[in-house]
DOLONU-488495 format. One line per field, with one value per residue (C-alpha): residue in one letter; chain; residue number from 1; x negated, y, z negated. Coordinates in nm, 4 decimals. Example, Ala and Ser with C-alpha at 12.3 -4.5 7.8 and 13.67 -1.06 7.14 Angstrom:
2
residu = A|S
chaine = A|A
num = 1|2
u = -1.2300|-1.3670
v = -0.4500|-0.1060
w = -0.7800|-0.7140
***
This chain:
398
residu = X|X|X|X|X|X|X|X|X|X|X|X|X|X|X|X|X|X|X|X|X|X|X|X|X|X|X|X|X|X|X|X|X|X|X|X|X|X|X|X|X|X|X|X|X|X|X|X|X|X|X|X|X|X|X|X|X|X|X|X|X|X|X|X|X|X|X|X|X|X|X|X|X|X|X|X|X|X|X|X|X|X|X|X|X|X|X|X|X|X|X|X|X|X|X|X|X|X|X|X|X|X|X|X|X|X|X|X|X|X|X|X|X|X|X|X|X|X|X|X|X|X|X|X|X|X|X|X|X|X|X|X|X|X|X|X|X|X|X|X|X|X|X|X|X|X|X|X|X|X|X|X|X|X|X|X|X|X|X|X|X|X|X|X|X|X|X|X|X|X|X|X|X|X|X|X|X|X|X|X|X|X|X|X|X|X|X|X|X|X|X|X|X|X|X|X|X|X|X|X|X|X|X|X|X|X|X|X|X|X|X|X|X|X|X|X|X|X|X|X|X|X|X|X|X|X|X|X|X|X|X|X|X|X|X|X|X|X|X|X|X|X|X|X|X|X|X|X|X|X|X|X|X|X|X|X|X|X|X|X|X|X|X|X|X|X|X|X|X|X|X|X|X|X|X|X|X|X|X|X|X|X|X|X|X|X|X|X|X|X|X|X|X|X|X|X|X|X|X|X|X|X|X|X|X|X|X|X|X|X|X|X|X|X|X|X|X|X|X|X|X|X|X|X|X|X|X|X|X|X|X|X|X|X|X|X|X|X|X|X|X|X|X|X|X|X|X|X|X|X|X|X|X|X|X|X|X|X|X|X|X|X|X|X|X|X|X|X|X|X|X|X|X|X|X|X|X|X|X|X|X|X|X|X|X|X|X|X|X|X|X|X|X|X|X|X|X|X
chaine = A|A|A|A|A|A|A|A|A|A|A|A|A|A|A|A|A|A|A|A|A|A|A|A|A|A|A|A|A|A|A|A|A|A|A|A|A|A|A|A|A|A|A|A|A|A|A|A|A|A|A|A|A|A|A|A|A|A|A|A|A|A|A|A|A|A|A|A|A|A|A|A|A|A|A|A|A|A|A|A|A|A|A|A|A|A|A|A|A|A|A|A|A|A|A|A|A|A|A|A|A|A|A|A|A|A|A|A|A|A|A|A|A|A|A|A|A|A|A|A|A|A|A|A|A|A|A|A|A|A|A|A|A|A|A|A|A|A|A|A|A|A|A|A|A|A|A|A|A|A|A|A|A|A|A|A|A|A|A|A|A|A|A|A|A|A|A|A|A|A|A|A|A|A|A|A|A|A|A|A|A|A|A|A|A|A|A|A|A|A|A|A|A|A|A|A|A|A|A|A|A|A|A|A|A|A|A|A|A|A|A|A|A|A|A|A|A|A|A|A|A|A|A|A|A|A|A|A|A|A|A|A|A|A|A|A|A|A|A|A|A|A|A|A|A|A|A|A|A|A|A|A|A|A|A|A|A|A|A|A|A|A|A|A|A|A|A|A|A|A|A|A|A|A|A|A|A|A|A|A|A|A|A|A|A|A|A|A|A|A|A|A|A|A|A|A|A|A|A|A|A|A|A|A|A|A|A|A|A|A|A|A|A|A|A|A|A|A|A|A|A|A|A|A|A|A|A|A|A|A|A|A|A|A|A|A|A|A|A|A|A|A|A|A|A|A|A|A|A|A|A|A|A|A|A|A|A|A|A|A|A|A|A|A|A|A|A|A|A|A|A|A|A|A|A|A|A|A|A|A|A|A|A|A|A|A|A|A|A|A|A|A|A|A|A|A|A|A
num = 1|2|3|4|5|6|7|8|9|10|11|12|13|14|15|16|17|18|19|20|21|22|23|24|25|26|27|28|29|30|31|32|33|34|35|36|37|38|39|40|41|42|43|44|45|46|47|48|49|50|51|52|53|54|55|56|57|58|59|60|61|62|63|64|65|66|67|68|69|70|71|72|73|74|75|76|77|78|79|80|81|82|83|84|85|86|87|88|89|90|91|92|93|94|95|96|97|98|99|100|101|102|103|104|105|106|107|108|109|110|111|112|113|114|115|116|117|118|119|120|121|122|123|124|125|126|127|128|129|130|131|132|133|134|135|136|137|138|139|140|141|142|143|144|145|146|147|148|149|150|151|152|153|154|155|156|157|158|159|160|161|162|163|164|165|166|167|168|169|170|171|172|173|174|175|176|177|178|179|180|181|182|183|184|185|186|187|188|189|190|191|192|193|194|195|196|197|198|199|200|201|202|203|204|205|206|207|208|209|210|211|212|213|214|215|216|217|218|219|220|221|222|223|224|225|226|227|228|229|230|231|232|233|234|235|236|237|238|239|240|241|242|243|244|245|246|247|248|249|250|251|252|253|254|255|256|257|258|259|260|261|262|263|264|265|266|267|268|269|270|271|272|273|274|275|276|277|278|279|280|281|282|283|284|285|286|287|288|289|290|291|292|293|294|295|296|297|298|299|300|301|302|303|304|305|306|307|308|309|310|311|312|313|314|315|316|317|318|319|320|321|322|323|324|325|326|327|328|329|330|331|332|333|334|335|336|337|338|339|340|341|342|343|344|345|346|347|348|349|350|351|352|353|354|355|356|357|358|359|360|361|362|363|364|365|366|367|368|369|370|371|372|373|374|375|376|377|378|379|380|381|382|383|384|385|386|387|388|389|390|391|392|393|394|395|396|397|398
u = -9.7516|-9.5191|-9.1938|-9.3493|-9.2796|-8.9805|-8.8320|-9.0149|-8.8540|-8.4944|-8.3896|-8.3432|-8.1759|-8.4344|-8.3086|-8.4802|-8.6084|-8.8110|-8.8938|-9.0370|-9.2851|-9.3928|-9.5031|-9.6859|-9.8554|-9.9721|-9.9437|-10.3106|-10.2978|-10.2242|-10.5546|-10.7504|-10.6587|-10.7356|-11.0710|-11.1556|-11.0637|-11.3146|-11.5914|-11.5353|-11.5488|-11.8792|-12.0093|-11.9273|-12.1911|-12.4439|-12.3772|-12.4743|-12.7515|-13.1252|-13.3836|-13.6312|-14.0087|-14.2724|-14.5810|-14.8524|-15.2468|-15.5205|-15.8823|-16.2424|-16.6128|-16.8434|-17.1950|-17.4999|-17.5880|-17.7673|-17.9905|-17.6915|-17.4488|-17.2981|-17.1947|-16.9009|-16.5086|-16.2970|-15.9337|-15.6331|-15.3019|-15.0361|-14.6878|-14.4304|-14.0711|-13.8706|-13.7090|-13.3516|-13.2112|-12.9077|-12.6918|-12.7840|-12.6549|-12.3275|-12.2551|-12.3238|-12.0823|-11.8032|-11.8170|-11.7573|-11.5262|-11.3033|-11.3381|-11.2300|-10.9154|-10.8309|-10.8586|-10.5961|-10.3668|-10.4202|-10.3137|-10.0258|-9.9339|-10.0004|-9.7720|-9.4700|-9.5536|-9.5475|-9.2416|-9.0277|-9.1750|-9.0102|-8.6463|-8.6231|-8.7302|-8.4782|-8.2008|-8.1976|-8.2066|-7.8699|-7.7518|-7.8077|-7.6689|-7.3756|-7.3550|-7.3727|-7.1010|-6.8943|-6.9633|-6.8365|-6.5300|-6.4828|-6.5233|-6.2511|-5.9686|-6.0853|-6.0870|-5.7637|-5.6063|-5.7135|-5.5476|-5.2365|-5.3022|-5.3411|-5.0142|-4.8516|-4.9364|-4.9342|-4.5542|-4.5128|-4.5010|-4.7822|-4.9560|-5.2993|-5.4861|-5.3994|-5.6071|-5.8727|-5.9490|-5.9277|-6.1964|-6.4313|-6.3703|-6.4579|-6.8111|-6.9054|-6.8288|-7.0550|-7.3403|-7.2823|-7.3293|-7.6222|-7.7665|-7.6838|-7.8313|-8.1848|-8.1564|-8.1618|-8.4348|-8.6625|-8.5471|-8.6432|-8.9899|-9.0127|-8.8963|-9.1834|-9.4493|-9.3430|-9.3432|-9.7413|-9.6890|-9.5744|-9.2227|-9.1038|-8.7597|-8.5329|-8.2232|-8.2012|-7.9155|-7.8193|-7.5642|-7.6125|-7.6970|-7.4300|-7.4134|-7.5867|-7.5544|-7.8437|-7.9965|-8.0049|-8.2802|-8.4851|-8.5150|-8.6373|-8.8789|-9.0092|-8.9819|-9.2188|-9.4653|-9.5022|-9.5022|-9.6384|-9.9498|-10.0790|-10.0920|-10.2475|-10.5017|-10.5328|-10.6239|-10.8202|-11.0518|-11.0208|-11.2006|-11.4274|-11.5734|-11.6181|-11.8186|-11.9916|-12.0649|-12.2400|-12.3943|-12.6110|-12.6255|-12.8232|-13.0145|-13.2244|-13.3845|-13.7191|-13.7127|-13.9920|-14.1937|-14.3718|-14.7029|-14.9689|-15.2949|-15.5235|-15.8883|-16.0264|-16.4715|-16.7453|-16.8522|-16.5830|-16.1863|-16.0136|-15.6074|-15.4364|-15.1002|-14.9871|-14.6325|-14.5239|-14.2225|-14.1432|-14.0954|-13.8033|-14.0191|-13.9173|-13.5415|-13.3609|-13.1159|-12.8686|-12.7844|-12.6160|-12.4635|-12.3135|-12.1770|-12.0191|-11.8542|-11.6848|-11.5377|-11.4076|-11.2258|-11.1243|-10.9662|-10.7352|-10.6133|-10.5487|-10.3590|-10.1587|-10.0801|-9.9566|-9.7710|-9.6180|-9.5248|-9.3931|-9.1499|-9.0505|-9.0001|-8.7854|-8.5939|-8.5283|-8.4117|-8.1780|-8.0360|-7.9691|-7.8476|-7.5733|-7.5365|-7.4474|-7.2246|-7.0022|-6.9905|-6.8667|-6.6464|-6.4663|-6.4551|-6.3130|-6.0336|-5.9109|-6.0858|-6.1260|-5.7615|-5.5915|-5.7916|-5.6590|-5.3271|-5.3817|-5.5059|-5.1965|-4.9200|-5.0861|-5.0702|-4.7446|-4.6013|-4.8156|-4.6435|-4.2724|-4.3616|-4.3699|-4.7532|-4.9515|-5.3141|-5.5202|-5.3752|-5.4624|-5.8429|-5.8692|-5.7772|-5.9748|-6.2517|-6.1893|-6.1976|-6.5117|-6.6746|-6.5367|-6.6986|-7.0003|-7.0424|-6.9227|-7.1694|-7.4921|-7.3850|-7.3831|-7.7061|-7.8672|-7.7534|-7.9627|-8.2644|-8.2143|-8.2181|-8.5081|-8.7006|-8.5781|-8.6855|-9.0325|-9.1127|-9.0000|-9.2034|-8.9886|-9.0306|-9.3215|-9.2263|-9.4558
v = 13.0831|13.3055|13.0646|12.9816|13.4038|13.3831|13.1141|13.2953|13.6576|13.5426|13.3679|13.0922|12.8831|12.6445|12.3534|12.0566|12.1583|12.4152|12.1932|11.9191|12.1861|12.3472|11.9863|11.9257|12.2665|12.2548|11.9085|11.8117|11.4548|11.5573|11.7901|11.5119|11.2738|11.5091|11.5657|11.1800|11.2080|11.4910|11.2882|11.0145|11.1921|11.3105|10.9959|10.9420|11.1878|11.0261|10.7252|10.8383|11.0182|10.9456|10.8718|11.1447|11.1092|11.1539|11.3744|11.3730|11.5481|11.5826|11.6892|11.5979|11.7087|11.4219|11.4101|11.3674|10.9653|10.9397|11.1066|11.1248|11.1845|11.5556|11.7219|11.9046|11.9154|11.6115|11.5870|11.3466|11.4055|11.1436|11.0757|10.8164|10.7163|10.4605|10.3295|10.1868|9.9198|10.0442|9.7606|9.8678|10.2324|10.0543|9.8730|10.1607|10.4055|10.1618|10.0971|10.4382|10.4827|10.2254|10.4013|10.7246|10.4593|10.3727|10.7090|10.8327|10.5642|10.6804|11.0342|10.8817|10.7019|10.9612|11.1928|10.9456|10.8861|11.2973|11.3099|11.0513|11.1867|11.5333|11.4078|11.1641|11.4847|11.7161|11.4580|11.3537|11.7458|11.7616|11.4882|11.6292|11.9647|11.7643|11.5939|11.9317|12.0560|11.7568|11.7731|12.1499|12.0365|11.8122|12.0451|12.2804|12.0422|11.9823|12.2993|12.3987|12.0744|12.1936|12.5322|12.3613|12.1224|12.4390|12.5870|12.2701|12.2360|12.6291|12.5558|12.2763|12.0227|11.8103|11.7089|11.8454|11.5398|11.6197|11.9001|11.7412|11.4858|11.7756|11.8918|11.6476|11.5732|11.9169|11.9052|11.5775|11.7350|12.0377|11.7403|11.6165|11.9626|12.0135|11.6829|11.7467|12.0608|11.9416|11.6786|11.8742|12.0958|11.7610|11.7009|12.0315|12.0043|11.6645|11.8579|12.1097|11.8506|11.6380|11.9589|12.0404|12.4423|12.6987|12.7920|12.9515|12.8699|12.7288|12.5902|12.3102|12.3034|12.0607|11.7772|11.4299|11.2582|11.0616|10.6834|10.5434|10.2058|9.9978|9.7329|9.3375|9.2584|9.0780|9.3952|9.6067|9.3504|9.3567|9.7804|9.7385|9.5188|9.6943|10.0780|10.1053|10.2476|10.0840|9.7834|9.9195|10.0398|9.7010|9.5825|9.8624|9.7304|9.4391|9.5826|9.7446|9.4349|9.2466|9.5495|9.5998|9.2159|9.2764|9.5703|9.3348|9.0569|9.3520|9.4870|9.1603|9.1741|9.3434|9.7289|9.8628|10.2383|10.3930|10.5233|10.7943|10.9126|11.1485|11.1853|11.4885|11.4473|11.7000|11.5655|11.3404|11.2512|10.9115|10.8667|10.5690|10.4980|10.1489|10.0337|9.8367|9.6725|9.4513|9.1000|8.9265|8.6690|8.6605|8.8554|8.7802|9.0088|8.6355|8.8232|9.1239|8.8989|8.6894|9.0642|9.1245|8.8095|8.8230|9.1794|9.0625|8.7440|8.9948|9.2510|8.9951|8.8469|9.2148|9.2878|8.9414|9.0590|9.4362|9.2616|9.0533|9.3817|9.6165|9.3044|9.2430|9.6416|9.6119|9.3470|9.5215|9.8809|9.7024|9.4757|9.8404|10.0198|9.7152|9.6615|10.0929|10.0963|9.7879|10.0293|10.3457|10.1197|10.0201|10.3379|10.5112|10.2332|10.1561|10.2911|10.6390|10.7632|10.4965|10.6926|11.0136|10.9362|10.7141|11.1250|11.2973|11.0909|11.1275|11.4781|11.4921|11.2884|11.4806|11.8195|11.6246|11.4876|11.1285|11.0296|11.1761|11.3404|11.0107|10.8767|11.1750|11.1533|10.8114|10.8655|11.2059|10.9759|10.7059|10.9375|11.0915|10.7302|10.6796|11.0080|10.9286|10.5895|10.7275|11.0331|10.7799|10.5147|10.7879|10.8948|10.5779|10.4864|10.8185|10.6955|10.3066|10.4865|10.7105|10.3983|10.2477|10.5375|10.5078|10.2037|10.1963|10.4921|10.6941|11.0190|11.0967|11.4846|11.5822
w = -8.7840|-8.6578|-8.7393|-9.0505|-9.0827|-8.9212|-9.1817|-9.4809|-9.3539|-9.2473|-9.5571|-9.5968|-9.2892|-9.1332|-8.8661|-8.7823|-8.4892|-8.6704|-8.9167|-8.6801|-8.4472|-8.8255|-8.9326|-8.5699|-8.5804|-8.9521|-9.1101|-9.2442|-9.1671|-8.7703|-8.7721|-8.9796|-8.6682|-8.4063|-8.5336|-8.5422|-8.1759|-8.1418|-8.3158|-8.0630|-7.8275|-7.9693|-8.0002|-7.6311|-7.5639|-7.8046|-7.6024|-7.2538|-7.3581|-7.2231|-7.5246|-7.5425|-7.4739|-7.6964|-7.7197|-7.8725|-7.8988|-8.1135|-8.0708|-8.2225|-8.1956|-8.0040|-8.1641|-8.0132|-8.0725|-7.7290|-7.5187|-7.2526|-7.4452|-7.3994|-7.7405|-7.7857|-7.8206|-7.7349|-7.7663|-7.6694|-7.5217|-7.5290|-7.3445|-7.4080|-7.1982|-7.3407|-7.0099|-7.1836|-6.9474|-6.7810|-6.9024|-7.2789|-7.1904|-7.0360|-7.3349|-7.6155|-7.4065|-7.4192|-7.7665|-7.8416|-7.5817|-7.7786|-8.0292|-7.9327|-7.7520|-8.1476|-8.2440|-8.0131|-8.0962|-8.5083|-8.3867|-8.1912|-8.4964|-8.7724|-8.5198|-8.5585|-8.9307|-9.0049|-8.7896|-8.9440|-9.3032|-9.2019|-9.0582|-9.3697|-9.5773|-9.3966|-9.4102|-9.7842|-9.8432|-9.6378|-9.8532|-10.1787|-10.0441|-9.9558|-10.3150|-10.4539|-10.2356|-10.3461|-10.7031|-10.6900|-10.5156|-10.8154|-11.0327|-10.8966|-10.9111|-11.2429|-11.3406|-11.1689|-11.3505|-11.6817|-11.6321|-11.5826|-11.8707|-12.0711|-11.9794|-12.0116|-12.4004|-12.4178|-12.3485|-12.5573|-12.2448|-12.3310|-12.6210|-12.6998|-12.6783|-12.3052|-12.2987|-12.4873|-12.1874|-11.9438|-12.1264|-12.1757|-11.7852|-11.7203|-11.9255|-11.7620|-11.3996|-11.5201|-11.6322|-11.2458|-11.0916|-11.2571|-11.2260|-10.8275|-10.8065|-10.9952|-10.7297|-10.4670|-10.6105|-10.5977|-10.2310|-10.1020|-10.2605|-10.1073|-9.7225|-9.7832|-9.8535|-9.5677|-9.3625|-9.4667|-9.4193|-9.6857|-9.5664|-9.8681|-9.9461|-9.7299|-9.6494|-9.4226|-9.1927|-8.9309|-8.8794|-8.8127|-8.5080|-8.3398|-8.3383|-8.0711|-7.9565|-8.0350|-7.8285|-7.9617|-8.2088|-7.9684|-7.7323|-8.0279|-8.1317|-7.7645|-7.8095|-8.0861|-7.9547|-7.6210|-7.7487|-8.1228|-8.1521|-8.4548|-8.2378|-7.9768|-8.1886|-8.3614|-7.9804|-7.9414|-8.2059|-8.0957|-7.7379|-7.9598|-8.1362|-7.8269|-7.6699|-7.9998|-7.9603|-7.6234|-7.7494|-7.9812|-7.7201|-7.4997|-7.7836|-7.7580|-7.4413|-7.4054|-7.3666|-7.1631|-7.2591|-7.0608|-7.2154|-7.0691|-7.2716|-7.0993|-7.3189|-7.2476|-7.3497|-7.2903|-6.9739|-6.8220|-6.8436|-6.8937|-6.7982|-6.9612|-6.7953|-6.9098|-7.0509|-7.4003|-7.4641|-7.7935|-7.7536|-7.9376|-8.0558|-8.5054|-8.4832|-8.1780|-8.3589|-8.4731|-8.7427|-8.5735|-8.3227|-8.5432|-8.7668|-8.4421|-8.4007|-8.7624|-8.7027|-8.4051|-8.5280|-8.8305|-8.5920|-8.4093|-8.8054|-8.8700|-8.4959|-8.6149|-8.9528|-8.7899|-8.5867|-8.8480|-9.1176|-8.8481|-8.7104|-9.0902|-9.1072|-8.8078|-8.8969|-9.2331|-9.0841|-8.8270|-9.0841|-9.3203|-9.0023|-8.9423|-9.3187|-9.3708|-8.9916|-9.1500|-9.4762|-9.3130|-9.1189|-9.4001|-9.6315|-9.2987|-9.2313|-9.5699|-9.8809|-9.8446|-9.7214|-9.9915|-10.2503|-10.1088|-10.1243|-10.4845|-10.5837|-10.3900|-10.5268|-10.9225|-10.8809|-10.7920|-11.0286|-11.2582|-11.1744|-11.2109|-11.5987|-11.4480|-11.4921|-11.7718|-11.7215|-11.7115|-11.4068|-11.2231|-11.3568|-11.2718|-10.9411|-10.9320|-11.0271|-10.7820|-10.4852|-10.5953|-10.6060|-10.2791|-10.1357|-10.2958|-10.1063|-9.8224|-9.7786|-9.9000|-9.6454|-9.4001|-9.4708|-9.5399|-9.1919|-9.0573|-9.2702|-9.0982|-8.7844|-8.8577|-8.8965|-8.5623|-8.3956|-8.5790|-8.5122|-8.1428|-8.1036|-7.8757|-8.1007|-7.9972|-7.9656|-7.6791
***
């Protein structure tokens, strides 16, 4: 609460960092997963506990029937101890100790989900900052370039069809501002959702993170078999079927209770102590057993099938991360600086009454494509990493 203030009171600046340990603190989905944890742990306790006995009285009036009987007040009082076999116990605690095992692995999980939700969030509102930022740029050198357009016809240098395109240019650069801006707008919404806390308005700053060099395919598969926690709670359930499965398989042997009546009559008393236990004899509980077997073959076709969408999700963020590098690669080397200079040398032969104004909107425009691809592979290559890091599970943030 008190950065939430501190973002809310400051202004306006709010860095990843801050962003991240608002989302851990306050997200719903984190505190909806913590108290499944708590319930299994609950159930834990339900597990290990003793059943309670049972007591019961109740009185009556004997009536003289006999010339020795005695009259007068009778009344019965009744105990009962189911004696639960220790193995039965056993298996009921373990079941919900898996369970509370699978919770802790949804929590683990819905921690790295809320987490990547928030640096994708944060990231994309960078990007459209950026685009903004670019799209103002733009605009300048338009604007600049129509001022000299002006002057030129003012003078009698140019023709005013000259001016014309300047200003069309110009209102379409204005559309893009806008249309940037409105973007952006929809980005920061999207940052304050994924961040599940009122923070007011901000303004995300941050750079990227470096490049790192990435492992082969194969290791990350192996990353993502060994560490993410949807799979180990797919296993998890897996444990818990075959404990439920015993559970049942316990359920059907005979469980003993020990019983007590004490009959209180006018002129004597009778103690009972004896013990009942139910004989499997019509439901051996098949049924059940056989419930328990189909949620267990279930659970391993769903731990199969997890495995199988978070190895095609892998597969598709590395091939986006290498697919993005190659991009920047090339817009770096080649693309980028030729349209910089394609811009540079327009303008100049602009200013010496060589070129005329379209060939210095062309290339305006071709650099501003270029930019454009260059700051979404940049970002898009953030977002493929995101997703690494996600489903490697090593952003765990504790």
């Amino acid at each position: 609460m008190l950065l939430a203030s501190f973002v809310q009171a400051q202004g306006q600046y709010l860095t990843l960092t801050q962003a991240l340990e608002l989302a851990q603190r306050n997200h719903p989905q984190l505190k909806a997963a913590e108290a499944n944890i708590a319930g299994a742990s609950a159930a834990i306790l339900s597990a290990r506990a003793y059943p309670n006995p049972e007591v019961g009285t109740g009185f009556g009036r004997q009536q003289i029937t006999q010339t020795t009987a005695v009259p007068g007040q009778n009344g019965v009082f009744s105990f009962s101890q189911p004696l639960e076999l220790g193995s039965v116990r056993r298996a009921r605690t373990l079941v919900a100790e898996t369970l509370r095992q699978s919770s802790e692995y949804a929590l683990s999980d819905a921690l790295l989900a809320v987490r990547a939700a928030v640096k994708q969030s944060f990231y994309d509102a960078i990007r459209r900052q950026s685009e903004v930022d670019l799209a103002k740029d733009n605009l300048r050198l338009l604007e600049d370039l129509r001022r000299r357009v002006e002057i030129q016809v003012r003078v009698g240098e140019a023709a005013r069809l000259e001016l014309t395109r300047a200003d069309a240019e110009l209102a379409s650069a204005n559309v893009q501002v806008r249309a940037s801006a409105l973007r952006l707008s929809t980005a920061l919404a999207g940052l304050r959702a994924a961040i599940g806390a009122p923070v007011g308005d901000i303004i995300p700053t941050g750079t990227l993170d470096p490049t790192p060099l990435l492992p082969s395919l194969d290791t990350l598969r192996d990353d993502v078999v060994r560490r993410h926690p949807l799979l180990g709670q797919a296993n998890a359930e897996i444990r818990r079927g075959e404990a439920k499965l015993e559970f049942e398989r316990e359920l059907r042997k005979p469980q003993p209770t020990l019983r007590s009546d004490l009959e209180r009559w006018p002129d004597n008393y009778v103690l009972r102590i004896g013990v009942s236990m139910s004989i499997p004899l019509w439901d051996r509980r098949n049924g059940q057993i056989a419930e328990a077997s189909a949620a267990i073959r279930e659970a391993s076709a769903l731990a199969d099938l997890r495995k199988l969408e978070l190895t095609a999700e892998l597969e598709r963020a590395y091939g986006q991360y290498e697919v993005t590098n190659e991009q920047m690669a090339a817009l770096e080397a080649g693309a980028l600086k030729q349209a910089e200079a394609a811009l540079q040398a327009a303008e100049a032969a602009f200013r010496l009454g060589e070129r005329g104004i379209i060939e210095v909107l062309d290339a305006q425009r071709v650099l501003r494509g270029v930019r454009f691809d260059y700051l979404s592979a940049q970002f898009d290559r953030q977002a493929a990493l995101i997703e690494l890091e996600r489903l490697r599970a090593i952003d765990l943030g504790r």
